[in-house]
Steps between C-alpha positions, in 0.01 A plus 500: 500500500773709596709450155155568313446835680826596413431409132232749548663779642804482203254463226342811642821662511584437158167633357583770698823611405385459133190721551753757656640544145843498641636670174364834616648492867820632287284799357415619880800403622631778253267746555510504898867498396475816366329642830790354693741691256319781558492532877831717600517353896689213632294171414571250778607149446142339586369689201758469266436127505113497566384813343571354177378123629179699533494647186542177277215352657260758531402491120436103510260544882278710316544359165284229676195770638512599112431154358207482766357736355577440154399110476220583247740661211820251634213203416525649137835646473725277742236170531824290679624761747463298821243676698291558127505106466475424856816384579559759752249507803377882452401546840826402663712663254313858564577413844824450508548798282317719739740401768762581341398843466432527812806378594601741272314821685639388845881519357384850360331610799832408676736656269292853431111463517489741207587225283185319549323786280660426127463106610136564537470717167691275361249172549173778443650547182550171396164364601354809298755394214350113500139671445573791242871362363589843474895559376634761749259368772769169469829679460354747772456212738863330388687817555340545852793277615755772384264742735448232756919418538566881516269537747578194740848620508347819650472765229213701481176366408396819269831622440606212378285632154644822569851391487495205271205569256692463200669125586157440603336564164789292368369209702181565375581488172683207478205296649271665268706397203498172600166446597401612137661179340274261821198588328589331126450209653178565672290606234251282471448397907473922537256563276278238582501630818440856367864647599592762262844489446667635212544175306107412603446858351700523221576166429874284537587580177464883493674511877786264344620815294470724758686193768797540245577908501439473902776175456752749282422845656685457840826339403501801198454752758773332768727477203420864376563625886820329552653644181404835596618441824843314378459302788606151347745469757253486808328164620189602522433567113576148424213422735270734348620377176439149577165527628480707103590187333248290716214805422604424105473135535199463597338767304593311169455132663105633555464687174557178305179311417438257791285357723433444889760287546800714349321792674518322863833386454652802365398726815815356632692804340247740596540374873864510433509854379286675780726339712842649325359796483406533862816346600664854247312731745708323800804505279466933534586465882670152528606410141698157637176404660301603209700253281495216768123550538434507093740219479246278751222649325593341173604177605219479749239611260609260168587208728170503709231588232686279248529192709146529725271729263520330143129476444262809412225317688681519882 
């Protein structure tokens, strides 16, 4: 009885993990990176180790909340993601995920109870995300880690946009970018559920031409910058370059006639370049760190999706 339990409990575990959609850990692991950058104190040594703990999980706990509430469209658009196909017990997933943002709120509380504010936005945001699927309602809720680190650390909780508005709209950005290329694949689940995103409105193939100038328009403009700059020599604009090249690649890879296969499997490089990019923003304070965290962002992001996430339908 005892061995079968256990059986339980790991199967659980790995339904789990794969609902968490470990693959984007690295993207808020990058952006709450970037509030960590931008926090000018002395960051203790708990904090430097579970700060960013925190922030590679927090995507995947509420990842889980958001395929609650999404099971109707997931039953179209993802039909073997484990809690859509029952593999996952719903009930004690949401559960455990709930914990751990409480767990969550009590390590904020601790740390500076201001911090519990852009946690909360954060989820709000999310949950209103799952119902409307609104762009920069996602990458709003994504780049509340940069505002949540920043914040934990003890920076201001206003100020913080006062200060930093400009890396924060940077954050921003790169979410919204790559949320644009999630939706190819969604099409059909979203509009049957009435969603209007801009492939539901426009249609895959229209958005497909406009996927490819937003894929070739920020490595142009990194590349245009840095030779106005001259600044070939500093770290940091091979980072920014990088994430360029990833931007490129996977505005051609979704132009090309394809289907929602190719369009699942190719968010890989979108994931990989909101990461890079993020990790460029922490490469303008820290540029060793911003290499070391693109670096894991690449490797963590091609190895993970490629190896756990092959199917369009998980």
């Amino acid at each position: 009885m005892g061995t079968s339990f256990l059986m339980k409990v790991l199967l659980f575990l790995k339904y789990y993990l794969k609902s968490m959609r470990l693959y984007y850990g690295f993207v808020t692991l990058s952006a709450g990176c970037v509030g960590m950058a931008l926090y000018e104190g002395t960051i203790c040594s708990l904090n430097q180790i579970l700060l960013p703990v925190i922030l590679f999980g927090c995507w995947g706990v509420n990842q889980i909340i958001n395929d609650y509430l999404n099971l109707e469209e997931d039953k179209i658009n993802a039909p073997s993601r484990p809690m859509a196909c029952g593999k996952l017990n719903a009930r004690a997933a949401l559960w455990l995920s709930t914990t751990a943002i409480v767990g969550i709120l009590f390590y904020a509380l601790w740390q500076n109870g201001w911090a519990c504010v852009p946690i909360a936005v954060g989820v709000l945001a999310n949950i209103y995300y799952s119902k409307t699927k609104n762009i920069l309602l996602f990458a709003f809720s994504i780049s509340c880690c940069t505002w949540f680190a920043y914040v934990l650390l003890g920076g201001g909780l206003l100020s913080f946009f006062a200060a930093h508005s400009g890396a924060f709209l940077g954050v921003v950005g790169c979410n919204a970018w790559m949320t644009f290329f999630t939706y190819f694949k969604d099409e059909k689940g979203d509009k049957a559920v009435g969603k209007r995103t801009p492939q539901v409105i426009f249609g895959n193939q229209a958005m497909r031409s406009v996927g490819l100038v937003l894929g070739i328009l920020p490595f142009v403009l990194i590349l245009g910058i840095v030779l106005y700059t001259r600044s070939w020599h500093q770290v940091t604009s091979w980072i920014f370059l990088t994430g360029g090249i990833f931007t490129t690649l996977t505005g051609i890879l979704f132009y090309k006639p394809s289907h929602v296969q190719a369009d699942y499997y190719h968010l890989k490089y979108a994931f990989t370049a909101c990461c890079v990019l993020q990790s460029s923003l922490v490469g303008l304070y820290y540029p060793q760190t911003g290499v070391a965290l693109a670096f894991l962002c690449i490797m963590g992001v091609l190895s993970i999706f490629s190896r756990g996430y092959t199917h369009a339908d998980e």
